[in-house]
C-alpha positions in Angstrom: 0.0 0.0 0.0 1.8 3.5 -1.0 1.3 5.8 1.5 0.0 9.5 0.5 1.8 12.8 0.9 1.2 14.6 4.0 0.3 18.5 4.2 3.9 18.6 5.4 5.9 17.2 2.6 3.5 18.9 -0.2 4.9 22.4 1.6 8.3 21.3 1.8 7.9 20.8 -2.5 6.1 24.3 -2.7 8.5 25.6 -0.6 11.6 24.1 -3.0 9.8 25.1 -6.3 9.8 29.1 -4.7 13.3 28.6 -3.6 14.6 27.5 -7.0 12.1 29.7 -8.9 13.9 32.6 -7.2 17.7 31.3 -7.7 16.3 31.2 -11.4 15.4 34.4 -11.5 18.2 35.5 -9.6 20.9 34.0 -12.2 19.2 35.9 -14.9 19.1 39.3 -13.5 22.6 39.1 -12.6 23.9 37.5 -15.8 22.3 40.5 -17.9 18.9 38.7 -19.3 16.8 40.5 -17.5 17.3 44.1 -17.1 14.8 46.9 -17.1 15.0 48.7 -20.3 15.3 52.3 -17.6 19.0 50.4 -17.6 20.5 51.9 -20.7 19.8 54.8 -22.4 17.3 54.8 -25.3 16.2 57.6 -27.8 13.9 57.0 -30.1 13.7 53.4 -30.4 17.4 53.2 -31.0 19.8 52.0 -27.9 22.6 54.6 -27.5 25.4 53.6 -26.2 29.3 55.2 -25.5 30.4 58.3 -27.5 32.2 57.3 -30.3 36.1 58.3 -30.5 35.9 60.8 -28.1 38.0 63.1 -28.5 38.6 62.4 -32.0 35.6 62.6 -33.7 35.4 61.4 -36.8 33.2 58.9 -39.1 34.3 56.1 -41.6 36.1 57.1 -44.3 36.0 60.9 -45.8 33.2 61.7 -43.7 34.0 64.2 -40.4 31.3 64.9 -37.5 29.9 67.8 -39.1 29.3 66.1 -42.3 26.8 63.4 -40.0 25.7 66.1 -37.8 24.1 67.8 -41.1 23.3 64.6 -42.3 21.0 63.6 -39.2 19.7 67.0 -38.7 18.3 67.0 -42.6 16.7 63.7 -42.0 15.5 65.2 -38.1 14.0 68.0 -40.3 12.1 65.8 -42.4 10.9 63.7 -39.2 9.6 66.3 -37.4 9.4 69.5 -39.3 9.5 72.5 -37.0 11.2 70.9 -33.8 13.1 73.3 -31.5 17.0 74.1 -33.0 20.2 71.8 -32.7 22.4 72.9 -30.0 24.5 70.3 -29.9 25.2 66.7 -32.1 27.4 63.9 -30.3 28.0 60.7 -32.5 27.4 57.4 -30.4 27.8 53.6 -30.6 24.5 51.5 -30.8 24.0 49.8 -27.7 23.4 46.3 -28.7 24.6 45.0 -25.9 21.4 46.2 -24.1 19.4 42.9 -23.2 16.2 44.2 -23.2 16.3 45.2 -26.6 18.7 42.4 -28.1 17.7 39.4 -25.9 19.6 37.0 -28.2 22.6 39.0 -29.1 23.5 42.3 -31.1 21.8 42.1 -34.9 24.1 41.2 -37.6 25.0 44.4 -39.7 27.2 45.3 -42.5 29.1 48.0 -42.8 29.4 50.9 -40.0 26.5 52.1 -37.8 26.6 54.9 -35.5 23.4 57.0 -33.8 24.1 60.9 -34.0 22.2 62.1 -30.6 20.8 65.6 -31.4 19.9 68.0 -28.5 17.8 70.3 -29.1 17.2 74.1 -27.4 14.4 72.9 -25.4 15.7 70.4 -23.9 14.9 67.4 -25.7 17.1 64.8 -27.5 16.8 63.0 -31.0 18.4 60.4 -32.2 19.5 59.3 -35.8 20.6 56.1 -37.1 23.6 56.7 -39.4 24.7 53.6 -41.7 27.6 53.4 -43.8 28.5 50.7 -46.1 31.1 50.7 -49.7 31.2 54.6 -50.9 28.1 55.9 -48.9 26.6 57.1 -45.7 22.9 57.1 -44.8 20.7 58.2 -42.5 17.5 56.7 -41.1 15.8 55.5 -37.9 16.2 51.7 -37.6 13.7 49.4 -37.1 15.0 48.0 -33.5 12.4 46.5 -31.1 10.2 48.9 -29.0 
C-alpha cells in the first residue's frame, strides 16, 4: 500500500519550487537577461550607447562629424518639421549589448553604424541612425524593437 503525501511534505515541494524559482530568477538578472530597459539609455527606439572616439571625432572614411551632424539634422527635419533648433550633435555607438532590446545578441549588420544624438534648445534629445556601407553614408531610424 503506497502511502499519500502529507500536508507537510507537499509544503516542503512548494516551498523548493519558490526557492529554485527565485535562484532562477536570480541568475538571470545578474547574468544581464533581465534588465529593465530604464537600464541603458534609449532615444527614439534606437539603444545609445558610448560616445564614439571621443576626442577624435570622426566617421568612416572621408566623412567628419559635421558632415553626419548635417546629415542627421536634414533627415530630423524631415521627421519632425518645426522641432526646436540643434544645439548640440554627439555621434554614439549603438548599444546592442542592451538585453532588453537584443535578448539573443547584437543584430548582424554590414558595414558601420553609428546614432548621431541631437539635442535640441528645449531640452529634448533625437536620435538618428547613421549607416555606412562601400562609398556611402545614410541616415534613417532603424527598425529596432520597442
Amino acid at each position: 500500500m503506497k502511502s499519500r503525501p502529507t500536508s507537510i511534505h507537499a509544503l516542503v515541494l512548494i516551498a523548493a519550487t519558490l526557492v529554485l524559482i527565485v535562484a532562477v530568477l536570480g541568475v538571470l538578472v545578474g547574468s544581464g537577461w533581465l534588465h529593465l530597459p530604464a537600464d541603458r539609455l534609449v532615444i527614439d527606439g534606437i539603444p545609445i550607447g558610448e560616445v564614439a572616439n571621443p576626442g577624435n571625432c570622426t566617421g568612416p572614411g572621408p566623412y567628419t562629424c559635421d558632415d553626419l551632424a548635417a546629415a542627421a539634422e536634414d533627415a530630423l527635419d524631415a521627421r519632425q518639421p518645426g522641432h526646436a533648433p540643434v544645439i548640440r550633435a554627439t555621434l554614439h555607438d549603438p548599444d546592442y549589448g542592451n538585453p532588453a532590446l537584443f535578448p539573443f545578441g547584437a543584430p548582424v549588420m554590414h558595414g558601420w553604424q553609428g546614432v548621431m544624438v541631437l539635442t535640441l534648445s528645449n531640452g529634448s534629445q533625437r536620435a538618428v541612425g547613421i549607416f555606412c556601407g562601400v562609398g556611402h553614408c545614410g541616415v534613417d531610424v532603424p527598425t529596432y524593437p520597442r
